[in-house]
C-alpha positions in Angstrom: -23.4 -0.5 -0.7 -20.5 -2.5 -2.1 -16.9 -1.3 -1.3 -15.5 -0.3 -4.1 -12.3 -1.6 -3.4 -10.7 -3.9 -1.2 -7.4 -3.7 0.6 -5.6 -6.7 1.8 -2.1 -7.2 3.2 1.1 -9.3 2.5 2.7 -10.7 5.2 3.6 -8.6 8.0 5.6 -5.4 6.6 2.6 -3.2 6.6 1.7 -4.0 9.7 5.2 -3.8 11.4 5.2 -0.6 10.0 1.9 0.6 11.0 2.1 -0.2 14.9 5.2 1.6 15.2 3.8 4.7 14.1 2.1 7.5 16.1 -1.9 7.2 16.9 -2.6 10.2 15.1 -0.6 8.8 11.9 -2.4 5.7 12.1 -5.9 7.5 12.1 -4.8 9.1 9.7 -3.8 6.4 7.7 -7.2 4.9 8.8 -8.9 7.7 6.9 -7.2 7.5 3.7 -8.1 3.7 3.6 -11.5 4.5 4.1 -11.4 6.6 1.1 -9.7 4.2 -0.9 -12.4 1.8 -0.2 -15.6 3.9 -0.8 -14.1 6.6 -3.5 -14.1 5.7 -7.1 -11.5 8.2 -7.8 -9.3 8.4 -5.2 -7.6 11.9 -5.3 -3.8 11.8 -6.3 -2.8 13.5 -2.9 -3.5 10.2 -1.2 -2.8 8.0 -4.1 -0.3 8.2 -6.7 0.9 5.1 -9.6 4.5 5.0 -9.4 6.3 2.2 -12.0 5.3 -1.0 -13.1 1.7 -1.6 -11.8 3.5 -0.4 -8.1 0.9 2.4 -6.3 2.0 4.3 -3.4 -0.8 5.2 -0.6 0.4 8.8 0.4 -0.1 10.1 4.0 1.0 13.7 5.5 1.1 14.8 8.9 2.9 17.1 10.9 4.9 17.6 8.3 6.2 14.0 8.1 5.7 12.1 4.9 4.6 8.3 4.8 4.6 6.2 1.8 3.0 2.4 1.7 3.6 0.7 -1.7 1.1 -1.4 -2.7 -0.4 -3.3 -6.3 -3.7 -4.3 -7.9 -4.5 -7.8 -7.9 -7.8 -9.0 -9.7 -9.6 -5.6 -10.5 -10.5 -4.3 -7.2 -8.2 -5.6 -4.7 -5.3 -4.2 -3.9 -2.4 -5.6 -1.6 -0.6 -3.4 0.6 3.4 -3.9 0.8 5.6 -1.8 3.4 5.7 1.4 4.4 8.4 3.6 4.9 8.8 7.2 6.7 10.4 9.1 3.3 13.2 11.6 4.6 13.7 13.0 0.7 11.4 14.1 -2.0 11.8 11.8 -3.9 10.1 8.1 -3.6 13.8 5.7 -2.8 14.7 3.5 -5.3 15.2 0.4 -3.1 12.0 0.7 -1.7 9.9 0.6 -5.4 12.6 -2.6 -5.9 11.4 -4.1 -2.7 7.5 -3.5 -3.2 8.2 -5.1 -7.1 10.2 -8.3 -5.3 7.1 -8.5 -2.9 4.8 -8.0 -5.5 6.4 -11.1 -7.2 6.4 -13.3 -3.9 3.1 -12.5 -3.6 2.4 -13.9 -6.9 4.8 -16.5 -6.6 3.0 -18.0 -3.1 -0.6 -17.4 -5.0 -0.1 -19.6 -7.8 2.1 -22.5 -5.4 -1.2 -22.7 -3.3 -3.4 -22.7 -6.5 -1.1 -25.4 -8.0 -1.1 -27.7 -4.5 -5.2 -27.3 -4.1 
């Protein structure tokens, strides 16, 4: 069976941020992608559209909150961003600004190497 999606990730922010977590966060993290990848729809507890074609991947446990911000590129892929420990309710401001400026280098170095092949 064919994944229905596929995760992919920019640079190094996402995984910075993912070997400085806890080992139960990160198998926890490791189950949500799993769902991403094999669930049509996956449920809005784990992922949630935020602004502007930016998707957050939504992880709970032990009653800390992690957020990694991540887009769609060509249907079925999506590119994961940073991740950040969230201390309020609300999703931070600079953080959707630094997933869209990502976003944009990512598109940015994608049509360079296009260009120079």
């Amino acid at each position: 069976m064919d994944n229905i999606r596929i995760l992919e990730v920019y640079k190094n922010y996402f995984w910075d941020f993912y070997a400085k977590l806890p080992q139960q966060v990160r198998e926890k993290f490791d189950y949500v992608f799993n769902i991403m990848v094999t669930v049509e729809k996956v449920p809005i507890k784990f992922f949630k559209h935020l602004e502007d074609g930016i998707y957050e991947i939504r992880i709970e446990r032990d009653s800390n909150i992690y957020r990694i911000f991540s887009f769609f590129d060509e249907g079925r892929l999506v590119i994961l961003l940073h991740g950040v420990q969230k201390k309020r309710q609300k999703t931070a401001r600079k953080e959707i600004e630094k997933a869209k400026k990502l976003r944009q280098d990512y598109y940015n170095e994608k049509r360079k190497t296009k260009n120079d092949q």
